[in-house]
N, C-alpha and C positions, 0 to 999 in steps of 0.2 A: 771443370764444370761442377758446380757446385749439389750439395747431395739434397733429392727433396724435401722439405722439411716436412713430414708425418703428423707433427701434431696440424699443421696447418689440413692438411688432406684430411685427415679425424676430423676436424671440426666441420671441410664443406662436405664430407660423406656425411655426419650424421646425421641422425632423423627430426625434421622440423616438427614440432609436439604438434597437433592436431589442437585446433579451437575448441575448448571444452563447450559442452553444449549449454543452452542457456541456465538451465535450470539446475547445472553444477555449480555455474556461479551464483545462483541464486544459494544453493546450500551451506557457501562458503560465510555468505550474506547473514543468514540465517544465524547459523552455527556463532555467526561476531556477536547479532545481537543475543541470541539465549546466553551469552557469558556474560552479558550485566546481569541474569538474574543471582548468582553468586555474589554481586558487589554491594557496597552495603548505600551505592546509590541507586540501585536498583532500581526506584520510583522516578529519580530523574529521569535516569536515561526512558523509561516506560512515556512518561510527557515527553521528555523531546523525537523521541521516533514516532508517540504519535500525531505531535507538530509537524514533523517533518514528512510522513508517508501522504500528510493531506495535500502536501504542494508538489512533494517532489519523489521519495525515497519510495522502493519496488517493493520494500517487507513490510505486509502490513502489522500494525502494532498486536493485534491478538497473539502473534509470535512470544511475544516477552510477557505479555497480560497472562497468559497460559501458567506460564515460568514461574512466576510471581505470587501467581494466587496458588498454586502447588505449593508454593514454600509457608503459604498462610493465609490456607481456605477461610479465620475468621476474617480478613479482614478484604473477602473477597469486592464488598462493595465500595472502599476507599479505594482499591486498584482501576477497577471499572467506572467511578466517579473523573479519576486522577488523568487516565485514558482520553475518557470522553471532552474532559476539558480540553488537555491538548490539541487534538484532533481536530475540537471543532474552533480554537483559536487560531490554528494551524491552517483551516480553513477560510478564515478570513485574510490570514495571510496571504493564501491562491487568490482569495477576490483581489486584495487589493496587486497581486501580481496581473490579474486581468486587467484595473482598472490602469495601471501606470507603466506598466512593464511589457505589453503585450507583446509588442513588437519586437521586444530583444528576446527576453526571459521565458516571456510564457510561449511563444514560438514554438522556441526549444525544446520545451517540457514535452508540448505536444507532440512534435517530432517523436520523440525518444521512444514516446508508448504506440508511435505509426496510430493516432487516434485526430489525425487531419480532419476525417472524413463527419467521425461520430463530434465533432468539435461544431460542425457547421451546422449541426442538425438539432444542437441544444436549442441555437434561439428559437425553432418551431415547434420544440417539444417544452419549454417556455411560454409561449403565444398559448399554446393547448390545454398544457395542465400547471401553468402558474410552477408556485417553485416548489409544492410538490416535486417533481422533476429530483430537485436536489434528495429529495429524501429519501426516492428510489436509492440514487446513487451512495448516500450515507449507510446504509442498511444494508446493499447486496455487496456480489465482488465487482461490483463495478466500480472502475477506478473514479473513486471521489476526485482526487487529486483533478481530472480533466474538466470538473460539472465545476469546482472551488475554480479554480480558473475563468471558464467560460462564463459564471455568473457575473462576474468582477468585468468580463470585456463587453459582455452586453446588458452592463446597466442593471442586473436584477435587486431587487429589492432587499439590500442590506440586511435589516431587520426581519424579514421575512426570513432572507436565505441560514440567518444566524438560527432562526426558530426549529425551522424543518431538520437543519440540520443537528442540533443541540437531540432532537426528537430519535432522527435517524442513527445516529453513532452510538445517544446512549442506552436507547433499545440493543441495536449491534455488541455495545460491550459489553452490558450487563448483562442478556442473553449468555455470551460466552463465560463470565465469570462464572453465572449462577450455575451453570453445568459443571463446572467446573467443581464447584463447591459441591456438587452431587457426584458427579462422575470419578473423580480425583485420579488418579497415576492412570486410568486403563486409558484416559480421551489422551495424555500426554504422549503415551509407548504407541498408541496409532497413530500420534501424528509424529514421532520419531520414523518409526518403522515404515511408513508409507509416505515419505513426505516427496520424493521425486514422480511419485504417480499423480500425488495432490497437486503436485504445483504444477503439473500438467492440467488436471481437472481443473484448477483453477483458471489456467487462461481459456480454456474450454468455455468456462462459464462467464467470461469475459466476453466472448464473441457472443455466444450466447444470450446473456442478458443484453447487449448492443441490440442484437436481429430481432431481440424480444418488442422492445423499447420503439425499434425503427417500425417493425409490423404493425404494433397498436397504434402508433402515429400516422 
């Protein structure tokens, strides 16, 4: 009779790793993008993640804007310009994922952030306050990415939604630069230091700003 083989038994004893919790993997996310602010395309990658956080991507761009203007507070408003463009290019790209993709693409999207609900409530928060609406969502932590979407699948007003938002992000990013340019290394080491409670508070403020938005509606 043959002798058991032990490494097999080692491998069905040992221990299945536990699912790391969300917001470790958001840190790992994090931690990828602060490593462009060492490169010397820093600025790219800064416009493409904030093209990409507007349609799709969970880390918002102030992450690496942060990074950035740290390594060259004069030239905090070309980073905060640089942001705001992607972002709100990035945003048109959600529209036109509303307008053509809805069914495959933007589905999905919606899915992923469990935001079915706040998806169906755009178009009477649209009827009410016009595309303000999107501006809300450019400005707070409220995930743009879902309003850049939903404007695109219910027909809002292109040139409008471009306006509000151009309004809302670069308020949002310059806001954050110019503190920056004031505050320098201490707003960085607290949002090193605290960033698994932040990113807690921030879905916080997600639900939050949602119940906020659905109440006054």
């Amino acid at each position: 009779m043959p002798a058991p083989d032990s490494t097999s038994n080692e491998a069905i004893a040992a221990p299945v790793p536990e699912p790391q919790p969300w917001w470790r993997i958001h840190r790992r996310i994090y931690d990828w993008v602060l490593s462009w602010a060492d490169s010397p395309h820093g600025a790219i990658a800064l416009f493409l993640l904030a093209f990409a956080e507007s349609s799709f991507f969970p880390i918002p761009p102030d992450v690496l804007l942060i990074a950035l203007v740290l390594g060259s507070p004069s030239t905090w408003w070309r980073k905060a310009a640089n942001c705001t463009i992607g972002s709100v290019l990035g945003g048109v790209a959600g529209y036109l994922i509303g307008v053509f993709l809805m069914d495959s693409v933007g589905v999905k999207i919606i899915q992923l952030y469990h935001a079915e609900a706040y998806y169906q409530q755009v178009q009477a928060w649209y009827l009410q306050y016009d595309v303000w609406i999107v501006f809300v969502a450019a400005f707070t932590p409220i995930p743009y990415k879902v309003f850049t979407i939903a404007s695109g699948a219910f027909d809002m007003n292109l040139l409008g939604f471009c306006a509000v938002s151009i309004l809302g992000r670069g308020a949002r990013f310059f806001l954050v630069a110019a503190l920056l340019r004031v505050a320098g290394e201490r707003m960085k080491r607290f949002i090193d230091r605290y960033f698994d409670l932040l990113a807690i508070a921030f879905v916080l403020l997600l639900i939050g700003g949602f119940a906020l938005i659905k109440y006054v509606g």
